[in-house]
py3Dmol code that shows the C-alpha trace and the ligand (Angstrom):
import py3Dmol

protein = """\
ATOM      1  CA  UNK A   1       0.000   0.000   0.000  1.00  0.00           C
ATOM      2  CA  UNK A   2       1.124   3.309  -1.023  1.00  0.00           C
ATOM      3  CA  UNK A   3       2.327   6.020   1.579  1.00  0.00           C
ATOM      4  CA  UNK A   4      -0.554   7.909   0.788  1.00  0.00           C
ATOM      5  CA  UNK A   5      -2.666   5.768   0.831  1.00  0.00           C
ATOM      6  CA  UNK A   6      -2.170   4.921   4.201  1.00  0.00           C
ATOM      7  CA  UNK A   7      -2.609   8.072   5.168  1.00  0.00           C
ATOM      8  CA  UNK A   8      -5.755   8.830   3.607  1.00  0.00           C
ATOM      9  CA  UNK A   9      -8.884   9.092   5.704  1.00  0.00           C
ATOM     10  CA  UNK A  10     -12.583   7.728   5.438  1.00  0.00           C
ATOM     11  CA  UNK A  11     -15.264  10.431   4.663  1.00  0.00           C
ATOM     12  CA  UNK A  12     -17.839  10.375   6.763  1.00  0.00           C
ATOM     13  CA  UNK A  13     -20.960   9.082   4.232  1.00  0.00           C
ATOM     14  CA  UNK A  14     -24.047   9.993   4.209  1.00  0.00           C
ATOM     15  CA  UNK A  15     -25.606   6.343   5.890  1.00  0.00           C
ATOM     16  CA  UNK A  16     -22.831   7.155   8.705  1.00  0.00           C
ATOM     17  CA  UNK A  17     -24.695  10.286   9.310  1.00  0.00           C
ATOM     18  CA  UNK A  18     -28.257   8.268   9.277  1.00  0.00           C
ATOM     19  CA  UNK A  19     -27.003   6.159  11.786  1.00  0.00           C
ATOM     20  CA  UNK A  20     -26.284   8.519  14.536  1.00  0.00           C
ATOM     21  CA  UNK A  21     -29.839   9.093  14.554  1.00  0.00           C
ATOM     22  CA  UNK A  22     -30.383   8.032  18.125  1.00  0.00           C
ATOM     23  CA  UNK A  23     -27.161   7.381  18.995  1.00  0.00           C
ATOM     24  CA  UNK A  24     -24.656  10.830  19.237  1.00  0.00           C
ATOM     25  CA  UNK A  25     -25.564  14.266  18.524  1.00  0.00           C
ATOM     26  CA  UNK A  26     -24.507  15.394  14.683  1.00  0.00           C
ATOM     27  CA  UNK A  27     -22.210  18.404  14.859  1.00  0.00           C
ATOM     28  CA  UNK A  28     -22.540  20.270  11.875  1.00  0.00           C
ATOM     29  CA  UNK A  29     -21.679  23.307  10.870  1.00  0.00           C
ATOM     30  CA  UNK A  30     -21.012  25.447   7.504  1.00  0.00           C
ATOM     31  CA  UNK A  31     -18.324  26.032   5.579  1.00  0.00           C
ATOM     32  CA  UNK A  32     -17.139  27.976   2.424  1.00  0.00           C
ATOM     33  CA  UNK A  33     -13.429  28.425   2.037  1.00  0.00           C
ATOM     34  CA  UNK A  34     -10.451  25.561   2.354  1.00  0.00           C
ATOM     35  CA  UNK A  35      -8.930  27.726   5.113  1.00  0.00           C
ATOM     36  CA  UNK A  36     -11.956  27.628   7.034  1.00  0.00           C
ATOM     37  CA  UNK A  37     -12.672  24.051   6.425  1.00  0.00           C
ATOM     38  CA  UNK A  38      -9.470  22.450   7.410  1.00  0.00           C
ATOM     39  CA  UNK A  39     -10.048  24.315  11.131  1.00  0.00           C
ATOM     40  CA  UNK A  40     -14.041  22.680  11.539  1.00  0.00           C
ATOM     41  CA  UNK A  41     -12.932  19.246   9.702  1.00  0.00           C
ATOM     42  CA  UNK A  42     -11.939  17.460  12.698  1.00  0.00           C
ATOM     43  CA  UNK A  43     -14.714  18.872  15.256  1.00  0.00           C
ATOM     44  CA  UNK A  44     -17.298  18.363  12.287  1.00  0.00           C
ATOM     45  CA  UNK A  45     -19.574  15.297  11.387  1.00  0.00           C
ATOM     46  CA  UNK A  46     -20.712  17.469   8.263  1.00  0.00           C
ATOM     47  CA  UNK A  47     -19.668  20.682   6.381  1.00  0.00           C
ATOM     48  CA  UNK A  48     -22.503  22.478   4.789  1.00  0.00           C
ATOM     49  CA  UNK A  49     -21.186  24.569   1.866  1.00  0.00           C
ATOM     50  CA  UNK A  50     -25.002  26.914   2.487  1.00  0.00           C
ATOM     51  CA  UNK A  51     -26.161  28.922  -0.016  1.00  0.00           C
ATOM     52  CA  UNK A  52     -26.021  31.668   3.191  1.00  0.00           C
ATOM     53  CA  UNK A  53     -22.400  31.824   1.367  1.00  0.00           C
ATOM     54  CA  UNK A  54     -24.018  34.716  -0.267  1.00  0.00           C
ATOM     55  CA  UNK A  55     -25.142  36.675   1.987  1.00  0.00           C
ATOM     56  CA  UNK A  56     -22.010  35.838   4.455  1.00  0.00           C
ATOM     57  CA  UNK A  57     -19.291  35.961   2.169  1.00  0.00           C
ATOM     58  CA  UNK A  58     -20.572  38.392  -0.859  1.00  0.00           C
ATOM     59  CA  UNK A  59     -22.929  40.471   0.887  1.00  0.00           C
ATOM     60  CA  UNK A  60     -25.920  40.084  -0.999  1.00  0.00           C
ATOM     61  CA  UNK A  61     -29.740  40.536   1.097  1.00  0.00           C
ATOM     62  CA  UNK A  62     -30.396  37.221   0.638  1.00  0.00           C
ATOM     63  CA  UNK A  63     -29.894  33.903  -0.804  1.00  0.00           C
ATOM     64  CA  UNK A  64     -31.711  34.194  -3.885  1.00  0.00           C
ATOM     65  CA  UNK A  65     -29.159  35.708  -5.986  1.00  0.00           C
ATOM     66  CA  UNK A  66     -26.517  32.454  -5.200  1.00  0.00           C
ATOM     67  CA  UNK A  67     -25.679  30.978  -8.145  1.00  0.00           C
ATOM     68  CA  UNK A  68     -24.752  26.960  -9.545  1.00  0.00           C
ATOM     69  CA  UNK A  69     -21.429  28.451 -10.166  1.00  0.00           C
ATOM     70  CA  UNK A  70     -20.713  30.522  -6.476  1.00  0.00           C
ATOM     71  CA  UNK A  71     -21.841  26.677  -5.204  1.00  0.00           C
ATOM     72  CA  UNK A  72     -18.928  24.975  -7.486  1.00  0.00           C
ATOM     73  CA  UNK A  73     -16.241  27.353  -6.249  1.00  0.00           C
ATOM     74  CA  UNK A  74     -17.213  27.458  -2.750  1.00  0.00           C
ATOM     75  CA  UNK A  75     -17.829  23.436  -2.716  1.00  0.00           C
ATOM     76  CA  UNK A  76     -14.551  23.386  -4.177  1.00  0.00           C
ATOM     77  CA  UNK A  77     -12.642  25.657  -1.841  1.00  0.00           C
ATOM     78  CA  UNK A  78     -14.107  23.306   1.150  1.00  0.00           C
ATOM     79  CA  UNK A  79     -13.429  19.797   0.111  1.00  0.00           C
ATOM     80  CA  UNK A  80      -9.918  21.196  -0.772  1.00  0.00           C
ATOM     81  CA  UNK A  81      -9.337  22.235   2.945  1.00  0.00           C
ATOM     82  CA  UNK A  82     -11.399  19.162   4.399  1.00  0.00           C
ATOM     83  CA  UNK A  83     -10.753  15.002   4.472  1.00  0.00           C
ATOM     84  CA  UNK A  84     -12.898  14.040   7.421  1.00  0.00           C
ATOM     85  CA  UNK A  85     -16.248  15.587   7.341  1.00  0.00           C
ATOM     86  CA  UNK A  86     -18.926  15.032   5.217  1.00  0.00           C
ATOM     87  CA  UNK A  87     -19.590  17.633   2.806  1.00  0.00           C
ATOM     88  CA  UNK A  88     -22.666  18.621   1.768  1.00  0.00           C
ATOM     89  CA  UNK A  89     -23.161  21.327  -1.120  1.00  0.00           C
ATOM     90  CA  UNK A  90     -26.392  23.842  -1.002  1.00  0.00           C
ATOM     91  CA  UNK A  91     -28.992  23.240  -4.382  1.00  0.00           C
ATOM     92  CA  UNK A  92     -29.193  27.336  -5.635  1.00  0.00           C
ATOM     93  CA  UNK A  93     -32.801  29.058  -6.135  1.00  0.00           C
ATOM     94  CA  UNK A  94     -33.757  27.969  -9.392  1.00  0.00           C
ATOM     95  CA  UNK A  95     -31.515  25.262  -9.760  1.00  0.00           C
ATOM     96  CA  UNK A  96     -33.964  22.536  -8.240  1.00  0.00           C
ATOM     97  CA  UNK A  97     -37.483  23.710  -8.294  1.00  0.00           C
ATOM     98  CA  UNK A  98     -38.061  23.352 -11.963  1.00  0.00           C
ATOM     99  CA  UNK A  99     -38.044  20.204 -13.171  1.00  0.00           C
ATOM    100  CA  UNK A 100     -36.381  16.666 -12.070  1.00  0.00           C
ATOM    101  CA  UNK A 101     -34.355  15.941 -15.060  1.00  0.00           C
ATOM    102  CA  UNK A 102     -32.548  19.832 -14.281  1.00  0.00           C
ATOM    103  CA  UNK A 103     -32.703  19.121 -10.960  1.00  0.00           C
ATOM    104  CA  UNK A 104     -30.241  15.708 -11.291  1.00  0.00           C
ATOM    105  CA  UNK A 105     -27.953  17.544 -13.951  1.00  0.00           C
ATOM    106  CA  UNK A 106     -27.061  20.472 -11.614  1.00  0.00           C
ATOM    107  CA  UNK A 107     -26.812  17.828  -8.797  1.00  0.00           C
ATOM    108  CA  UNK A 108     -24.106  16.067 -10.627  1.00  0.00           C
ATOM    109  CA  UNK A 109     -22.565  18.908 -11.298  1.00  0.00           C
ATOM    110  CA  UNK A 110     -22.409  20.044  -7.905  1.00  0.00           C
ATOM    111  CA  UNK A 111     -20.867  16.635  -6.828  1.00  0.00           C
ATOM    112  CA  UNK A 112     -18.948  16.107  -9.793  1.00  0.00           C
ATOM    113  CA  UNK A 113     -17.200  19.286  -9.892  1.00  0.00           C
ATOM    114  CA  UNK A 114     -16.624  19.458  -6.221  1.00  0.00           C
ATOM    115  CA  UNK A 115     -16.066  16.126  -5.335  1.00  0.00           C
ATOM    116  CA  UNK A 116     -18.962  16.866  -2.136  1.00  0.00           C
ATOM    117  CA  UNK A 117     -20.771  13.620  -1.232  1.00  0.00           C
ATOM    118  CA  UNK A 118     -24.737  14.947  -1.405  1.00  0.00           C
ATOM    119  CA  UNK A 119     -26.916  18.231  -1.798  1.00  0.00           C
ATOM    120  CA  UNK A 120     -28.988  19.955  -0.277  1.00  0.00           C
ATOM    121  CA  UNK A 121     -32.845  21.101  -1.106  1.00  0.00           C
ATOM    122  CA  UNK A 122     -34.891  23.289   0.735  1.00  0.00           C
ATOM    123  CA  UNK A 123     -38.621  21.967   0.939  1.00  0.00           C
ATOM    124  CA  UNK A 124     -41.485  22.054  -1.072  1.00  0.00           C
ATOM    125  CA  UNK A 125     -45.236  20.897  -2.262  1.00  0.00           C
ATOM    126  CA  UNK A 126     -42.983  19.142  -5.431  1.00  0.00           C
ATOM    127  CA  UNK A 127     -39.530  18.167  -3.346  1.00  0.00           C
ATOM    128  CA  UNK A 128     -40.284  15.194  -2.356  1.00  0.00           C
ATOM    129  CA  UNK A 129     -40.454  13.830  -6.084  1.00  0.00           C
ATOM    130  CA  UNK A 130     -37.156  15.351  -6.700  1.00  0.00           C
ATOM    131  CA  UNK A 131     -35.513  13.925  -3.372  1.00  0.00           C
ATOM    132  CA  UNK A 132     -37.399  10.776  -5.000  1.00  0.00           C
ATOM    133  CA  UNK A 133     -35.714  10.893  -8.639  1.00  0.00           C
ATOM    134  CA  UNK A 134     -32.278  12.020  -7.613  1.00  0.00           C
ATOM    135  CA  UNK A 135     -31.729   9.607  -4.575  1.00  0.00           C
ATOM    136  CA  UNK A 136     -33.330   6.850  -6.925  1.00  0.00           C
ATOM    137  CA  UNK A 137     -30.029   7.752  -9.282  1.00  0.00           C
ATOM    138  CA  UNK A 138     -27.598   7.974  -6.948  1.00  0.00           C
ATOM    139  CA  UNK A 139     -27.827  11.459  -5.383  1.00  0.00           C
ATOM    140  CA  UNK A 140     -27.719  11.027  -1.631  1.00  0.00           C
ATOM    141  CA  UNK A 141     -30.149  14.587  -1.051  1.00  0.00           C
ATOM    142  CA  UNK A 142     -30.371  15.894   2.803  1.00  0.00           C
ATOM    143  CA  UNK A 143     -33.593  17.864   2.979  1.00  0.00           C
ATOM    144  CA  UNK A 144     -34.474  21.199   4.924  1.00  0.00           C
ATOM    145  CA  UNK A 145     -38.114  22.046   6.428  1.00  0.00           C
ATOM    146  CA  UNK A 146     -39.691  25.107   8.581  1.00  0.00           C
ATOM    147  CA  UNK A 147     -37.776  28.290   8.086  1.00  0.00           C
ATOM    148  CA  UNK A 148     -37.092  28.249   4.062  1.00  0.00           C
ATOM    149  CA  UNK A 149     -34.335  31.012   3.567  1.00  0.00           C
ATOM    150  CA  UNK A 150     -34.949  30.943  -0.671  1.00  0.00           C
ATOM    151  CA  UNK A 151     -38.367  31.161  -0.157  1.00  0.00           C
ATOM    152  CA  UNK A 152     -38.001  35.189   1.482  1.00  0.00           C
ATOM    153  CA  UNK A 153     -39.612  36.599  -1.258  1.00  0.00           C
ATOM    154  CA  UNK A 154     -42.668  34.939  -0.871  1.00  0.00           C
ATOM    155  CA  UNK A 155     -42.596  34.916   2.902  1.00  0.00           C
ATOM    156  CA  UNK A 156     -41.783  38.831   3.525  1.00  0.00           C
ATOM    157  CA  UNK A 157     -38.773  37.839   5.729  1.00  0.00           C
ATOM    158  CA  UNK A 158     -36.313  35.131   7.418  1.00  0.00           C
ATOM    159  CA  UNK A 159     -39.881  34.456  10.106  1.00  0.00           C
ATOM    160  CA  UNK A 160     -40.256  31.618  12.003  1.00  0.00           C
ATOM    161  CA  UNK A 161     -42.261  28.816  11.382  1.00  0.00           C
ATOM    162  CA  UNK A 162     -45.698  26.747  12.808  1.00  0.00           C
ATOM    163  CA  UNK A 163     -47.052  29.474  14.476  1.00  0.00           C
ATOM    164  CA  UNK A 164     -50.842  27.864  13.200  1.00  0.00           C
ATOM    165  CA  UNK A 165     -51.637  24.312  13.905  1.00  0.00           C
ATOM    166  CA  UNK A 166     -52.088  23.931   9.907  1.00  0.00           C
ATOM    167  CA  UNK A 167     -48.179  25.924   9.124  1.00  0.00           C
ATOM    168  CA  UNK A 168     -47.356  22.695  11.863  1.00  0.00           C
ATOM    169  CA  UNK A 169     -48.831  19.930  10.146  1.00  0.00           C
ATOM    170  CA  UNK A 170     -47.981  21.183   6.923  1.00  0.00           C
ATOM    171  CA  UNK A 171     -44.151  21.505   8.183  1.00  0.00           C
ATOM    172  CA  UNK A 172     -44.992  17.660   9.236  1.00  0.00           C
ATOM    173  CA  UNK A 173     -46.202  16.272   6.367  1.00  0.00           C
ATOM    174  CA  UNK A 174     -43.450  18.201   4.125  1.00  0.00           C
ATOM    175  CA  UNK A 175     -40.650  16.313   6.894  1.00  0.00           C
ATOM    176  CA  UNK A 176     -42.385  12.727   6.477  1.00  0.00           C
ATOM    177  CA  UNK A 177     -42.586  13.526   2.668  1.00  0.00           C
ATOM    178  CA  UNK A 178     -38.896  14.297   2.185  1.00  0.00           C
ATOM    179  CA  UNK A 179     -37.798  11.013   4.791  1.00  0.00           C
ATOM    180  CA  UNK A 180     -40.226   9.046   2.581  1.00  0.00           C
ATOM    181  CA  UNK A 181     -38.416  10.193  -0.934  1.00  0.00           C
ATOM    182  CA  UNK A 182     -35.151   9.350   0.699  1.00  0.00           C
ATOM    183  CA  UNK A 183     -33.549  12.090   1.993  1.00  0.00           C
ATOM    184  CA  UNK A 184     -30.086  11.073   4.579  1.00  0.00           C
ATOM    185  CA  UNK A 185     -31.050  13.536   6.868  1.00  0.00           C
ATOM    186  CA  UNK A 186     -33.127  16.841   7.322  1.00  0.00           C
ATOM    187  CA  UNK A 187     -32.342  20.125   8.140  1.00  0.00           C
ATOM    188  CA  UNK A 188     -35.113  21.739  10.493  1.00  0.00           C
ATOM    189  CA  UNK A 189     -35.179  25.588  10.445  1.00  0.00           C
ATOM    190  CA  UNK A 190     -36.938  28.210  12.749  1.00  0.00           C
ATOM    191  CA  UNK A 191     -39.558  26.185  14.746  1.00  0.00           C
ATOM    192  CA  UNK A 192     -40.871  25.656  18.156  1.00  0.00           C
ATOM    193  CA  UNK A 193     -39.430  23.117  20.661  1.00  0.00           C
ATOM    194  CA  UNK A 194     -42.062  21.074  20.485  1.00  0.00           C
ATOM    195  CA  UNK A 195     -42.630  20.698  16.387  1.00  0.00           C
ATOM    196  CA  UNK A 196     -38.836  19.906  16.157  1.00  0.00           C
ATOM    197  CA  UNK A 197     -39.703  17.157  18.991  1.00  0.00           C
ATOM    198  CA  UNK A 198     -42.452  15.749  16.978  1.00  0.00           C
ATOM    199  CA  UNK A 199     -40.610  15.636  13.719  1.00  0.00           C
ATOM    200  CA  UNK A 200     -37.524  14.263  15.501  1.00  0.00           C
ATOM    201  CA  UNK A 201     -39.624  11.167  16.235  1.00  0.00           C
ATOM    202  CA  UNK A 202     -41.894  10.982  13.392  1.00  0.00           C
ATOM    203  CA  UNK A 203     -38.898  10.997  10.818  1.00  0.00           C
ATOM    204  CA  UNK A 204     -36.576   7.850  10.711  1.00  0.00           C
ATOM    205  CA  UNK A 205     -33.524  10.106   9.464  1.00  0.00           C
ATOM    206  CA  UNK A 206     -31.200  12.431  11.575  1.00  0.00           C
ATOM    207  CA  UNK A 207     -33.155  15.807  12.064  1.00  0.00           C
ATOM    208  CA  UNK A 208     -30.214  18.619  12.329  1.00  0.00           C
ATOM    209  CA  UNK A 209     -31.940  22.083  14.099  1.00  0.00           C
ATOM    210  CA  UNK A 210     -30.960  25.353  13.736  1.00  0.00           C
ATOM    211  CA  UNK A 211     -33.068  27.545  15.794  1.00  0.00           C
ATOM    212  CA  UNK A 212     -35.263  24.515  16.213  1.00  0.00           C
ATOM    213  CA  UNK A 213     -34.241  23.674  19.679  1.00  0.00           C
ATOM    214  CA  UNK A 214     -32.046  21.154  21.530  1.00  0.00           C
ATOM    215  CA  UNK A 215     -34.765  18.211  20.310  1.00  0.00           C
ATOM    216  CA  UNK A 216     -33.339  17.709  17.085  1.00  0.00           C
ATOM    217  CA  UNK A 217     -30.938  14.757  16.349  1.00  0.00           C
ATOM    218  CA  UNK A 218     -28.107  17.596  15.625  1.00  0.00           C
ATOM    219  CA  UNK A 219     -27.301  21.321  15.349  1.00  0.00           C
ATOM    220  CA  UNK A 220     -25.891  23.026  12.595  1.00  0.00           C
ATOM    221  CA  UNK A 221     -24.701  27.265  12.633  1.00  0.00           C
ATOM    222  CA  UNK A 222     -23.826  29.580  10.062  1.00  0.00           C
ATOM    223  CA  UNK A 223     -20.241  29.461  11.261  1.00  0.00           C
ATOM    224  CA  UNK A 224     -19.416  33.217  11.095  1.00  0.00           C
ATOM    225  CA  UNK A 225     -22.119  33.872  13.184  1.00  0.00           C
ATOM    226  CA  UNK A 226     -21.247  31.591  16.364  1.00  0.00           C
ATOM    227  CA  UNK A 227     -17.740  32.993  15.817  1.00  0.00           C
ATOM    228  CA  UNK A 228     -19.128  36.738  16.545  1.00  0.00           C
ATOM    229  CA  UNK A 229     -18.105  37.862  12.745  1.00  0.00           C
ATOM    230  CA  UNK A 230     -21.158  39.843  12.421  1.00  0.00           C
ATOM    231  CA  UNK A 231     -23.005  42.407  15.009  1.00  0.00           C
ATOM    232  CA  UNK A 232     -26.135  40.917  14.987  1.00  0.00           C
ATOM    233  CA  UNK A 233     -27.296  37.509  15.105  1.00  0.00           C
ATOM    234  CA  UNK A 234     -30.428  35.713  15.424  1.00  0.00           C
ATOM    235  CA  UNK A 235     -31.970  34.573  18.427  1.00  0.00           C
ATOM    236  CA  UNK A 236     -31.073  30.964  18.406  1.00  0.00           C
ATOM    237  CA  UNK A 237     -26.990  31.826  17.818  1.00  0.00           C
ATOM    238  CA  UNK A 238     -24.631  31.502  20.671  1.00  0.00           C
ATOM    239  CA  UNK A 239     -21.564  33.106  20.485  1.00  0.00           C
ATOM    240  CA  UNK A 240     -18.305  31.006  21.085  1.00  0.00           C
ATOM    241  CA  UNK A 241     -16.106  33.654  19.766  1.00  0.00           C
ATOM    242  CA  UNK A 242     -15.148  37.577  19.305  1.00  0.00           C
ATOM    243  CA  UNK A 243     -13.566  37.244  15.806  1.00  0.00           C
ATOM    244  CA  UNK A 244     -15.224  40.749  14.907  1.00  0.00           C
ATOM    245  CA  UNK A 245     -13.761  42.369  18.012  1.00  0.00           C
ATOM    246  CA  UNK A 246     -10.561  40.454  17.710  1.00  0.00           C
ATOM    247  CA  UNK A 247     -10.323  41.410  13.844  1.00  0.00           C
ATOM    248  CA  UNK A 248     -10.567  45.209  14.397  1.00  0.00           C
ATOM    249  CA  UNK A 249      -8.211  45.332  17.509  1.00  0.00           C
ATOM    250  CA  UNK A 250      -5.745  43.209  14.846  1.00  0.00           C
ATOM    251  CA  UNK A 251      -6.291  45.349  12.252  1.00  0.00           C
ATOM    252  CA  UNK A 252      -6.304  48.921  14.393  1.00  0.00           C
ATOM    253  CA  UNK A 253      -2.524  47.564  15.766  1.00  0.00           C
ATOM    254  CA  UNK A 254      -1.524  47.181  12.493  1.00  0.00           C
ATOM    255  CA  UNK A 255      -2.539  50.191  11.115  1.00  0.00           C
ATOM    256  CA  UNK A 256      -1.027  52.084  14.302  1.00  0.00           C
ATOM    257  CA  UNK A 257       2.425  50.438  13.685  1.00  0.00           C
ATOM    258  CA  UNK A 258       2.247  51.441   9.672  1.00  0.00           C
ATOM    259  CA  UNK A 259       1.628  54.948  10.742  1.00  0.00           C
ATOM    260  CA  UNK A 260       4.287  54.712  13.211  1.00  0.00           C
ATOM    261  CA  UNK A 261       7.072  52.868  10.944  1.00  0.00           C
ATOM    262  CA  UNK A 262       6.766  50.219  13.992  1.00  0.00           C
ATOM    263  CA  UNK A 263       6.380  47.815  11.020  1.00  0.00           C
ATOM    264  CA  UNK A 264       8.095  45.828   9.162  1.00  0.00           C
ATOM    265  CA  UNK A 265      10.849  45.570  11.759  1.00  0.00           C
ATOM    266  CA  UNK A 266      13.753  43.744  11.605  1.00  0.00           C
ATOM    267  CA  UNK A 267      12.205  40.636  12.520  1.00  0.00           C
ATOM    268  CA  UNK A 268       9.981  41.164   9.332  1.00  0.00           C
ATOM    269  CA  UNK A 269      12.698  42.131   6.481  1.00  0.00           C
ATOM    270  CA  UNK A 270      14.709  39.940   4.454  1.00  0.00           C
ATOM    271  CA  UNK A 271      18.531  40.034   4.968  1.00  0.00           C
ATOM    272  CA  UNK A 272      18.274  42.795   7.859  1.00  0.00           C
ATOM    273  CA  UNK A 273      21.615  42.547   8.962  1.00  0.00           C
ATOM    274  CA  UNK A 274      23.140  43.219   6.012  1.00  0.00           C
ATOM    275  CA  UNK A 275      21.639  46.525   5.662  1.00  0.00           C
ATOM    276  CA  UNK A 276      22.594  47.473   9.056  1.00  0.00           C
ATOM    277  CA  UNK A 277      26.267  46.252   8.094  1.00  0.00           C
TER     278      UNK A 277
END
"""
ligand_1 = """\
8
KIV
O -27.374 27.968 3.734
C -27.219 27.608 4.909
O -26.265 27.999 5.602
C -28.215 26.710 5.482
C -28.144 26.483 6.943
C -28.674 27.688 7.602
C -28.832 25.252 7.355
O -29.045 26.210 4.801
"""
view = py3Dmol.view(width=600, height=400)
view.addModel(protein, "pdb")
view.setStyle({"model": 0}, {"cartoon": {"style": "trace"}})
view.addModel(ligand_1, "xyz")
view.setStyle({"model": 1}, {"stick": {}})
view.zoomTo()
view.show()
């Protein structure tokens, strides 16, 4: 056996992720550059390359605007920096929602050209029979229920979901639909503790909750937000970090040693002492 292939390392697949249903809690979190990815790889079961790459990373309102092409670089950039973790690559608005036979040939595309192990769709009245036809061919698809972040338009806003007994059993049925196509696992956005408790043990796949309480089978996070990048953040976010804060005192001691030709010192410059010969 070759040197490197000894060292390689198992993926985490998408049935490894199923199983932990039940078992240990699926740590998940998202991910869009290699740099960024090689740091979460080892705490991570899964690396979502999210479509919230556009509004994170290129400042757009919301996701609408992502593109099938932003997804290949970004999917690219984090299976580059990762070997561990599963990664799973966002499906773009309007990349899905069409028809099935579009829906499997950006699908492939996405895994092809990134080399990510499943996608990602956001729920639907017609998802389940695209979970359905791309699972049937080989497409392992993780769904996402409740809070739908491409569907802002039509919502008025990122609101949270099941406030109505019928927005809870339709959040139900669309969670049962997307298990029964196939999905590995489903992402549950924005609900109430109690919803995300049902739907935990209605579905036989791994439910993974963002602001959808600790009764979900695992929690994902836009990472920039639990790492304090931005100066707001939802409700549901904890912070485990100050990078903001930590970024602009950085950045302020930089500029404050240009300004006072503290740097580049010697320490800094290429053959120093030979100058000061
Ligand atoms: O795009 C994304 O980051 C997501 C998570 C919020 C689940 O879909």
């Amino acid at each position: 056996m070759s040197a490197q292939r000894q060292e390689s390392v198992r993926r985490i697949a998408a049935p490894d992720i199923t199983a932990q249903k039940g078992k240990t809690p699926i740590v998940c979190l998202t991910a869009y550059t290699a740099p960024m990815a090689e740091i979460l790889d080892q705490a991570c079961d899964l690396l979502l390359v999210g479509d919230s790459v556009g509004m994170v990373v290129h400042g757009l309102p919301n996701t609408v605007g992502v593109t099938l092409e932003m997804m290949i670089l970004h999917g690219q950039a984090v299976m580059r920096g990762s070997r561990r973790a599963m990664v799973v690559v966002d499906m773009p608005f309007g990349s899905y929602e069409g028809a099935v036979e579009a829906a499997y040939e950006n699908a492939v595309r996405l895994m092809k050209e990134t080399g990510a192990s499943a996608v990602k769709v956001e729920s639907g009245p017609t998802i389940p029979d695209t979970i359905a036809y791309l699972t049937r061919r080989g497409v392992p698809v993780m769904g996402h229920v409740g809070l739908r972040p491409q569907a802002v338009l039509v919502d008025g806003g990122f609101k949270a979901k099941g406030r109505t007994g019928a927005e809870r059993d339709r959040i139900m049925a669309e969670a049962l639909a997307v298990a029964e196509a196939g999905a590995f696992a489903i992402v549950v956005e924005g609900v109430a503790e109690g919803l995300a408790r049902q739907i935990t043990e209605a579905v036989p796949v791994p439910t993974i909750g963002i602001g959808a309480s600790a009764g979900c089978d695992g929690q994902i996070l836009v990472t920039d937000d639990m790492l304090g990048l931005f100066d707001w953040t939802p409700k549901f976010v904890r912070r485990y970090g100050d990078l903001r804060g930590e970024i602009a005192q950085a950045v302020a001691n930089y500029a404050a040693d240009v300004r006072e030709r503290r740097f580049p010192g010697a320490a800094e410059t290429y053959f120093a002492k030979l100058v000061a010969e």
